[in-house]
C-alpha positions in Angstrom: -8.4 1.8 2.5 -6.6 4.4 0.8 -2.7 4.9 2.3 -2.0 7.8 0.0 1.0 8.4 -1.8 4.1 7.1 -0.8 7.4 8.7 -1.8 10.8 7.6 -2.0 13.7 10.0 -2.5 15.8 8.6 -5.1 19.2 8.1 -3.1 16.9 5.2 -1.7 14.7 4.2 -4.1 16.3 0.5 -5.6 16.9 -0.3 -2.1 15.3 -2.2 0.8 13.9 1.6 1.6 10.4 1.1 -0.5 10.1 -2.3 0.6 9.9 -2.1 4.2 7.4 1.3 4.0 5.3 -1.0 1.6 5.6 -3.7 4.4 5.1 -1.2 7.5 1.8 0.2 5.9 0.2 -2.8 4.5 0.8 -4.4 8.2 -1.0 -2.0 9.8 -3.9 -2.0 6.9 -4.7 -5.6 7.4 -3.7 -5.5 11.5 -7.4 -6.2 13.7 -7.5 -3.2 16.2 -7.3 -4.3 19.3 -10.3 -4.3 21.7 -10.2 -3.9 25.6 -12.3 -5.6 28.1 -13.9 -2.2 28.5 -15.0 -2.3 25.1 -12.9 0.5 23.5 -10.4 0.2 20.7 -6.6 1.1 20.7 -5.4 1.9 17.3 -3.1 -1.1 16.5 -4.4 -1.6 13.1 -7.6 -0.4 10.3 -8.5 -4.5 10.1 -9.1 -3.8 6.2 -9.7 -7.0 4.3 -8.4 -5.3 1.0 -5.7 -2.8 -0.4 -5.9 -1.2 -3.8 -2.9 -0.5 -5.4 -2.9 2.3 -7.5 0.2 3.1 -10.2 0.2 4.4 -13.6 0.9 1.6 -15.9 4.3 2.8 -17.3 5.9 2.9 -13.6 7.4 -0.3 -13.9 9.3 0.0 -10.7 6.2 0.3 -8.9 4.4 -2.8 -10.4 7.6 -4.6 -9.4 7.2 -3.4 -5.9 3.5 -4.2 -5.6 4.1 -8.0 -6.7 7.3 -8.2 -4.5 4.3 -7.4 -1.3 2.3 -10.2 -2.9 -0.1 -8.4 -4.4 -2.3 -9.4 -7.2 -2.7 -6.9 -10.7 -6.4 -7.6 -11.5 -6.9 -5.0 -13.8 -6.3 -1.8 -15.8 -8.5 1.7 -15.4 -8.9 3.0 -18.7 -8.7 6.5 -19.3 -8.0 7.4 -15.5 -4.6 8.8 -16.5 -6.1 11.0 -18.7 -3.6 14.4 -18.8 -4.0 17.5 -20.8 
């Protein structure tokens, strides 16, 4: 699943702001849809098992954020911040 990028003006960035869009998001990422005797689905949530977490490696702030949510860094992509 790919949430796309999320963007905090800087009067609340620091704050409890990031955190609870992080939270909102991620709930409705890993949220089962739920399904209706009928058979049909009401959007309630993607039921991903996993989220990727995508930040360059020098935005410390939003490391910080990502392990605050409980997420685990499992690795670096090399050369994908490649800018002329």
């Amino acid at each position: 699943v790919e949430i796309g990028v999320l963007c905090i003006l800087p009067a609340f960035q620091r704050t409890h702001v990031a955190s609870h869009a992080v939270g909102i998001l991620l709930k409705y990422a890993f949220a089962l849809p739920r399904v209706t005797p009928s058979g049909e689905t009401e959007g309630h949530g993607l039921g991903a098992r996993r989220v990727h977490w995508y930040a360059h490696p020098d935005n410390e702030p939003s490391l910080r954020l990502a392990a605050r949510m409980g997420l685990q860094r499992e690795g670096t992509l090399r050369w994908s911040w490649v800018l002329p």
